[in-house]
VEXLO-965147 format. One line per 3 residues: their letters; for each residue x, y, z of N, C-alpha, C. Coordinates in Angstrom, 3 decimals. Last residue first. Layout:
BEGIN
A> X/Y/Z/X/Y/Z/X/Y/Z ~ ...
This chain:
BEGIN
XXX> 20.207/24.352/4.000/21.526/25.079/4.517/22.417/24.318/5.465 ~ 19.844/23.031/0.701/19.269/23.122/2.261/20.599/23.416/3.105 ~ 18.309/23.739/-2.266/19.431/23.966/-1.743/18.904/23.375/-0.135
XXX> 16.246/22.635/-4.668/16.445/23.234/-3.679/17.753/22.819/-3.295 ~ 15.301/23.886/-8.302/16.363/23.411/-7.507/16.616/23.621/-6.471 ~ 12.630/22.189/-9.989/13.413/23.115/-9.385/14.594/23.064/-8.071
XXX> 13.291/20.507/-13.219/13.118/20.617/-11.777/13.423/21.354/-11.018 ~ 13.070/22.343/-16.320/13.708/21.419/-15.761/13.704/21.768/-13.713 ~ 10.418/22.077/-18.892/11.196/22.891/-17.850/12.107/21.936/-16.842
XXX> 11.509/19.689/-21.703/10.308/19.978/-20.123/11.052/21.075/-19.487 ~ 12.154/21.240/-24.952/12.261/20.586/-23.464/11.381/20.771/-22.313 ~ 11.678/21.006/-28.343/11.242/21.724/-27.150/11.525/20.816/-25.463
XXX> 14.227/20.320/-30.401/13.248/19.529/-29.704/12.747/20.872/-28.382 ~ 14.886/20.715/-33.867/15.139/21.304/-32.531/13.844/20.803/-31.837 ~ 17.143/21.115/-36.805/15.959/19.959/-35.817/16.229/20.926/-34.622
XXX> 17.797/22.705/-39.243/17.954/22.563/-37.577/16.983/21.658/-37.317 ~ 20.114/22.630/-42.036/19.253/22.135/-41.586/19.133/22.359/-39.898 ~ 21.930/24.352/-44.649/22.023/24.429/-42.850/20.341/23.641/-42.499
XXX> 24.141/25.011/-47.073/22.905/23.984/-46.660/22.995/24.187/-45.413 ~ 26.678/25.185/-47.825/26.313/26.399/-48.494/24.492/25.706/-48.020 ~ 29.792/25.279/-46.133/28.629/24.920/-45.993/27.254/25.798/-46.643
XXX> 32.166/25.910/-45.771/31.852/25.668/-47.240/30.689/25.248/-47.164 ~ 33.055/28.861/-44.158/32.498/27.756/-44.135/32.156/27.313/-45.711 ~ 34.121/31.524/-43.691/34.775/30.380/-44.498/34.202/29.367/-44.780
XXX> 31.573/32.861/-42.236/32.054/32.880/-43.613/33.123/32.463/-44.439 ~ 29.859/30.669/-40.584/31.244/31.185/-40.706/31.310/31.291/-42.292 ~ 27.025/31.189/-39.377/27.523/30.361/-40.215/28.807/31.454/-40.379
XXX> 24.568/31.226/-36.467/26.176/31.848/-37.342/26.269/30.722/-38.251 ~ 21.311/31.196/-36.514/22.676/30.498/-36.751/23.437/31.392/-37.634 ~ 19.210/32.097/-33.996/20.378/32.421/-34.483/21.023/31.874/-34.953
XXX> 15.487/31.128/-33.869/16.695/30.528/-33.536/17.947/31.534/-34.540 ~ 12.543/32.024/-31.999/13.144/32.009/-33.137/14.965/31.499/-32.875 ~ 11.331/32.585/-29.976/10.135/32.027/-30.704/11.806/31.924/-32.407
XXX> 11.868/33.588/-27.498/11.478/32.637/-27.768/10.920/31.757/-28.248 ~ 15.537/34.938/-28.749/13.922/35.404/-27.881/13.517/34.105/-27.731 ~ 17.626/33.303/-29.684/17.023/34.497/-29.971/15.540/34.563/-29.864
XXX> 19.969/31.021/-29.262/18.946/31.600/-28.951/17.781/32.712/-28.982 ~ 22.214/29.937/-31.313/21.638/31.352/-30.166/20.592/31.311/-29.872 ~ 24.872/28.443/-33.037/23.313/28.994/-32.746/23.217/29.332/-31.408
XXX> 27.267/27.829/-35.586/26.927/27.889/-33.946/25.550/28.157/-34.251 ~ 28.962/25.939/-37.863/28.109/26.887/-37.622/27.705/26.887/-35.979 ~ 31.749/25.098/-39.837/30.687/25.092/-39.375/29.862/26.258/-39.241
XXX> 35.552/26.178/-40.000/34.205/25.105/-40.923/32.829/25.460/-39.610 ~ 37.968/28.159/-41.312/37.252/27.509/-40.186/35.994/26.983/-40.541 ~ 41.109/26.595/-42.327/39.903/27.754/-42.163/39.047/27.158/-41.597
XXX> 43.250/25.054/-43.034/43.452/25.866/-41.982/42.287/27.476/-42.419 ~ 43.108/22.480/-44.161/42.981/23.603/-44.307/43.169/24.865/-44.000 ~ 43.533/20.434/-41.784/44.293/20.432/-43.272/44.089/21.319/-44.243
XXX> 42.396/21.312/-39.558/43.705/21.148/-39.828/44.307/21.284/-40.723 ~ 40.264/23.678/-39.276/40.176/21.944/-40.127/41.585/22.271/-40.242 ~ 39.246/25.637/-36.401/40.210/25.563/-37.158/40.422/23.821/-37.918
XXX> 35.991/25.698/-35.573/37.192/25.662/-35.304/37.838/25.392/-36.409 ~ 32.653/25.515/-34.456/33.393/26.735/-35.650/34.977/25.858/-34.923 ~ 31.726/22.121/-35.472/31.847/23.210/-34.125/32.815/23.987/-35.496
XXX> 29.836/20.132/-37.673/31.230/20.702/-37.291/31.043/21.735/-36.482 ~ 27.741/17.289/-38.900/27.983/17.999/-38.195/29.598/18.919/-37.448 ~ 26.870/16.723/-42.365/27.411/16.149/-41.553/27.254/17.708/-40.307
XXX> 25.232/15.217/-45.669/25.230/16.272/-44.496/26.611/15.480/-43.107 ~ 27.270/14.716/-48.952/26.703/14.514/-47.487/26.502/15.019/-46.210 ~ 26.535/16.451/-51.452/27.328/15.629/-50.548/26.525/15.497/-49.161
XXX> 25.133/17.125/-53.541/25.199/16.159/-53.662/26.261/15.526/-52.647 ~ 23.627/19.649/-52.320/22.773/18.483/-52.261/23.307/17.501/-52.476 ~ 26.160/21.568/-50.105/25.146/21.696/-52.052/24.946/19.559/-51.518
XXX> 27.426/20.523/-48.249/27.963/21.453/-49.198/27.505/21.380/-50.479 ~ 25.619/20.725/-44.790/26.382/20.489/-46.332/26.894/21.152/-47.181 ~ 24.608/20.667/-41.482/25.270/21.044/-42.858/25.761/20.470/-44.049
XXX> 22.547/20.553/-38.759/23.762/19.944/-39.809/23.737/20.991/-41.124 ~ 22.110/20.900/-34.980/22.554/21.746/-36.640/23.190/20.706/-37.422 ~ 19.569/20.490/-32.962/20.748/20.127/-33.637/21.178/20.175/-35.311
XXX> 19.229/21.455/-29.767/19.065/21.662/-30.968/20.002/20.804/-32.018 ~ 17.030/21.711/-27.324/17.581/20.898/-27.877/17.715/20.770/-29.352 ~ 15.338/24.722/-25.378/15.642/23.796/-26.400/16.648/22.934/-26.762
XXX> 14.179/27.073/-24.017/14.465/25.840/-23.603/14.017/24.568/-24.344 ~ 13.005/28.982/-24.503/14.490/28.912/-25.546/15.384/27.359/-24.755 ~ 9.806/28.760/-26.280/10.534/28.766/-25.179/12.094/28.584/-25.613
XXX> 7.916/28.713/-28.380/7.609/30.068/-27.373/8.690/29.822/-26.330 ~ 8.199/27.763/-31.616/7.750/27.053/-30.141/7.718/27.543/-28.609 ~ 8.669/28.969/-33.604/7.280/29.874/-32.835/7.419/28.374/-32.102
XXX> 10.807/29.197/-35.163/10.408/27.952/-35.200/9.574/27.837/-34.139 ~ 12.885/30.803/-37.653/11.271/30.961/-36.708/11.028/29.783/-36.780 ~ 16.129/31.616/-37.837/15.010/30.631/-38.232/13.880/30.498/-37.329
XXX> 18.143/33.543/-39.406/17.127/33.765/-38.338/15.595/32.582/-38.937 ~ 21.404/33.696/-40.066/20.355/33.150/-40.506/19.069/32.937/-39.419 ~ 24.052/35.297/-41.026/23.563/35.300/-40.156/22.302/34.564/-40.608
XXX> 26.337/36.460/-42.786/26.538/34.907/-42.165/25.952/34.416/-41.049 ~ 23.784/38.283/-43.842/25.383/38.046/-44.521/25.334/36.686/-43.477 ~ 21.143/37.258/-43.158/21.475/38.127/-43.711/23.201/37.803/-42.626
XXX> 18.977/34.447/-44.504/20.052/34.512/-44.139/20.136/36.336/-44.507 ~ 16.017/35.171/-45.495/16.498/35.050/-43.672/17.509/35.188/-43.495 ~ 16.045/33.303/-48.061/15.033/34.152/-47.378/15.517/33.957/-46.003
XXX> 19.314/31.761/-49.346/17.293/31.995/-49.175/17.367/33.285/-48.130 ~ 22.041/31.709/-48.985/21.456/33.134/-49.755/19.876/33.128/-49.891 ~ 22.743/28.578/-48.707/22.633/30.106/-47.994/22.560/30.806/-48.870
XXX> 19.182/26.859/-48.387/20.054/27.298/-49.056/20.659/28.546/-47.902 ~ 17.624/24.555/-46.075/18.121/26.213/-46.463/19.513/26.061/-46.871 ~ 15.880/21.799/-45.465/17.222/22.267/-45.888/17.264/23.584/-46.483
XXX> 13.704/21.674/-42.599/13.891/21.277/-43.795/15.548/22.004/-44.069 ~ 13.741/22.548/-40.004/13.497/23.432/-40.645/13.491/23.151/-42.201 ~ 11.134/21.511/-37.191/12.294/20.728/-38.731/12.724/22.083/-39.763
XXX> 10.390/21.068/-34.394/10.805/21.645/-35.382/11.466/21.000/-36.164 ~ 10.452/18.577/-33.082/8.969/20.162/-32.366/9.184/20.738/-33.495 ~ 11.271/15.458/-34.230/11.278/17.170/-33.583/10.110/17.831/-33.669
XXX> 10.371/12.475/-32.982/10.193/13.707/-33.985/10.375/14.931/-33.640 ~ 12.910/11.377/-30.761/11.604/11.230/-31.089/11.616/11.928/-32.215 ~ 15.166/10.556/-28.489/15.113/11.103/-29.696/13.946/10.375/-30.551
XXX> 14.522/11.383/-25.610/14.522/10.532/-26.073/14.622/11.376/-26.972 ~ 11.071/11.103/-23.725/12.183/11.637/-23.112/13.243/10.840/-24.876 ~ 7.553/11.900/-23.907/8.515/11.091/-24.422/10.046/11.648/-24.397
XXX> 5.286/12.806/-21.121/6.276/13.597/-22.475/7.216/11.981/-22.541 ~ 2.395/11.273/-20.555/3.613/11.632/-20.455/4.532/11.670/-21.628 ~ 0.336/10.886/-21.323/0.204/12.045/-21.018/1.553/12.443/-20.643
XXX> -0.097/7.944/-22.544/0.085/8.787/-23.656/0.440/10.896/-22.533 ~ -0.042/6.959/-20.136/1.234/6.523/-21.027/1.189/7.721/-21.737 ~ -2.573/6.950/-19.888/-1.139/7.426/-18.728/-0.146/7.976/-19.586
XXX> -4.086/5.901/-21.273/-4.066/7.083/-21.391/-2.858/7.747/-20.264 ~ -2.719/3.498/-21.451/-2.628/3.988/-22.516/-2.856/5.608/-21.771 ~ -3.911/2.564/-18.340/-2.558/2.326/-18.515/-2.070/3.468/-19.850
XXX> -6.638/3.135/-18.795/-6.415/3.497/-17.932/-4.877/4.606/-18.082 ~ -6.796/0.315/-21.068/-7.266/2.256/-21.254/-6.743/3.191/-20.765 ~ -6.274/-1.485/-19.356/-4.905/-0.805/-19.954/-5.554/0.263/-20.652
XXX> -8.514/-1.472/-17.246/-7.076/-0.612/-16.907/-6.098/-0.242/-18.005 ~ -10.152/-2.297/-19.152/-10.709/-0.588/-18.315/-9.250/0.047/-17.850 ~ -9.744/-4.498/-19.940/-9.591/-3.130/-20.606/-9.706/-2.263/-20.584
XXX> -10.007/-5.661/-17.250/-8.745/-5.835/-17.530/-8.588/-4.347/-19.057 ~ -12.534/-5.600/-16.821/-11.880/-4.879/-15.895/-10.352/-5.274/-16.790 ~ -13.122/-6.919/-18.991/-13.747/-5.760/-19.439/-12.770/-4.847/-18.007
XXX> -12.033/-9.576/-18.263/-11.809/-8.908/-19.773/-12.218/-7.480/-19.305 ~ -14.448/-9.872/-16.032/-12.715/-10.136/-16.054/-12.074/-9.132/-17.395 ~ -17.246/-10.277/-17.164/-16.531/-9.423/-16.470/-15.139/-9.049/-16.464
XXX> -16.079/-12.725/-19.596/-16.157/-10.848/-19.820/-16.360/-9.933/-18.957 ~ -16.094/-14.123/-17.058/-14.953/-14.153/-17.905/-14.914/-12.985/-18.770 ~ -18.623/-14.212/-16.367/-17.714/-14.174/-14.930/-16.650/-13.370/-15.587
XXX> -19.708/-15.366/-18.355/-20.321/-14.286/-18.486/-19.208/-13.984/-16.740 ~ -18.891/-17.933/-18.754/-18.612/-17.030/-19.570/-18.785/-15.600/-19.339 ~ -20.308/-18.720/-16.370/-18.986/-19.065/-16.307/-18.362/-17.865/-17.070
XXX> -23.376/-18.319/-16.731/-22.399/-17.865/-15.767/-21.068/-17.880/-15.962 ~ -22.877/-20.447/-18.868/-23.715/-19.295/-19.160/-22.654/-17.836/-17.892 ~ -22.509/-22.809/-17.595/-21.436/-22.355/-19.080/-21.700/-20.929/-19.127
XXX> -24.887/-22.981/-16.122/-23.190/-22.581/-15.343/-22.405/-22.256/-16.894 ~ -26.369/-22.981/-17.798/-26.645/-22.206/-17.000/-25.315/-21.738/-16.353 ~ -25.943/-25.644/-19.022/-26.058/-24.270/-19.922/-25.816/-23.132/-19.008
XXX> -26.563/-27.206/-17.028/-25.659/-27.279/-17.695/-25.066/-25.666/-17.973 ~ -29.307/-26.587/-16.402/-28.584/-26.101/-15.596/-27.164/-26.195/-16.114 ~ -30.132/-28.095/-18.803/-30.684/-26.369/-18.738/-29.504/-26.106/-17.956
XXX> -29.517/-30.264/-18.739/-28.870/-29.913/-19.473/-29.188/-28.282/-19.134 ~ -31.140/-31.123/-16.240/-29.689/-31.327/-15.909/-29.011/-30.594/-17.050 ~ -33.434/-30.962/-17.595/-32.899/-29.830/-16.343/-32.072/-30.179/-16.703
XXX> -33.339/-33.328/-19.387/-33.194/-31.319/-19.688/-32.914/-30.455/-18.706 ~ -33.119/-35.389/-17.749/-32.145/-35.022/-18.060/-32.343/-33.446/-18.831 ~ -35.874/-35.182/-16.437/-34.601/-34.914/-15.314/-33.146/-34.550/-16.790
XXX> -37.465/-35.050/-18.453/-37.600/-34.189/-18.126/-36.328/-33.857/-16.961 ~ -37.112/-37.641/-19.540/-37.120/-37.014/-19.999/-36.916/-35.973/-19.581 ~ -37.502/-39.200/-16.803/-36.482/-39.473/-17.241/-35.531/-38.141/-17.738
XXX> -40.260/-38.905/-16.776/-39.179/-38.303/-15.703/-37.822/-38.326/-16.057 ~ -41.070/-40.186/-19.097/-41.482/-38.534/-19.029/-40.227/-37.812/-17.699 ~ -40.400/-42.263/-18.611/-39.919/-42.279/-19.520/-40.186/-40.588/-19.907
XXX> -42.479/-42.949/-16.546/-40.465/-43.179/-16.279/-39.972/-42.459/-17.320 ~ -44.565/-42.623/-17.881/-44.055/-41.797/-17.036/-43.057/-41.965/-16.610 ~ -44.021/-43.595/-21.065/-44.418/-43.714/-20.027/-43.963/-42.559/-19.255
XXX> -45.483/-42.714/-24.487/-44.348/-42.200/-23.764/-44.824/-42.654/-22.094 ~ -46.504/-43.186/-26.874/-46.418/-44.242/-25.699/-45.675/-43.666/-25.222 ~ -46.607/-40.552/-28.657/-48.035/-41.417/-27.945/-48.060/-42.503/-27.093
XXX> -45.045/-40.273/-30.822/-45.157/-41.874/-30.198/-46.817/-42.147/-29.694 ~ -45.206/-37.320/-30.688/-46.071/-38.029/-31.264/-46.156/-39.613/-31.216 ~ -43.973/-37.239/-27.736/-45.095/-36.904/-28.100/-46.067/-37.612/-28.949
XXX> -41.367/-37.845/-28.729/-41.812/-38.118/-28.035/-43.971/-38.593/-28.050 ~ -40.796/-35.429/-30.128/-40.788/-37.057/-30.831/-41.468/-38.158/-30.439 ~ -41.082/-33.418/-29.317/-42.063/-33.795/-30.405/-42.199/-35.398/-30.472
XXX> -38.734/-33.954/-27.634/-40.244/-33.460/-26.800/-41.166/-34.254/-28.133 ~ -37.030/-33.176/-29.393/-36.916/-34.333/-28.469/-38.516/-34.805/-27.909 ~ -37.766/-31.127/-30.596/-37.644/-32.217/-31.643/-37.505/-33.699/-30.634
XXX> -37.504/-29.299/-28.222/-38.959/-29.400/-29.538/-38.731/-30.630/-30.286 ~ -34.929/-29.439/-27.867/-35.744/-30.232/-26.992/-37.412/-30.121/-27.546 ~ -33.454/-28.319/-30.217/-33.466/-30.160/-29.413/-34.467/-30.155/-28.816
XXX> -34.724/-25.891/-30.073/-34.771/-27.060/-30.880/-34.566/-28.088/-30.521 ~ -33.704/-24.964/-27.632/-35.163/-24.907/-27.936/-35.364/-26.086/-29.021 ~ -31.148/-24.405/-28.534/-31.535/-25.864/-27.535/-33.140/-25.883/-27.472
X> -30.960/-23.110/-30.642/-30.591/-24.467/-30.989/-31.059/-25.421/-29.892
């Protein structure tokens, strides 16, 4: 576009055919002055995507940090076991062996229950329901490191056992000093 102005400035000129030499210096002082114009806009901008480009080098930097550290927190489980019937595949009598091959028993687990699909899950420790007087829930174990133990109490009316279970960071080691 500035090639153009100054072809169409220049031309215009030109074809006059009276162009004086004041009128050539003139000409020619104010295009520098516009070239050099351009020149610092040119620089200026070009200072300013330096800047930008060090600024996306760090939060790249910043992201890939971010992303290497474990998320502390209730996030998506490592495991879901979805909802098990009791009498599927695994439960044997009030015992239920759920493979959830995350290789460590350093876990965060958490059991719910129901009673058939149309009530509502909820959570209960094995103990005595007052107003019944039998015992409700379910516990879990640990079993090796690739699979999980849930008791279910055979009073329990819980005929649904869901586990979420989060894999944990090993936890810091512990010095003593005498």
């Amino acid at each position: 576009m500035l090639i153009a102005l100054i072809g169409g400035v220049v031309g215009g000129y030109v074809s006059n055919a009276t162009m004086s030499s004041t009128q050539m210096e003139g000409l020619s002082n104010a295009l520098t002055t516009q070239l050099v114009s351009k020149d610092t806009q040119i620089a200026t901008l070009s200072s300013q995507v330096s800047a930008l480009n060090v600024q996306v080098s760090q939060l790249q930097g910043t992201i890939a940090e971010m992303e290497s550290v474990p998320v502390v927190g209730i996030n998506t489980p490592d495991f879901d076991s979805g909802w098990i019937t009791y009498g599927d595949p695994g439960w044997d009598g009030s015992y239920l062996y759920v493979m959830h091959n995350l290789g460590t028993q350093n876990i965060f687990v958490y059991l719910l229950g129901r009673e058939g699909v149309d009530y509502n899950p909820y959570q209960m420790v094995l103990e005595k329901d007052p107003y019944d007087d039998h015992k409700l829930g379910i516990l879990w174990y640990a079993y090796g490191y690739d699979t999980l133990l849930v008791r279910r109490n055979p009073e329990s009316e819980w005929t649904m056992i869901r586990a979420l279970i989060w894999a944990l960071p090993d936890p810091p080691e512990v010095t003593t000093t005498p």
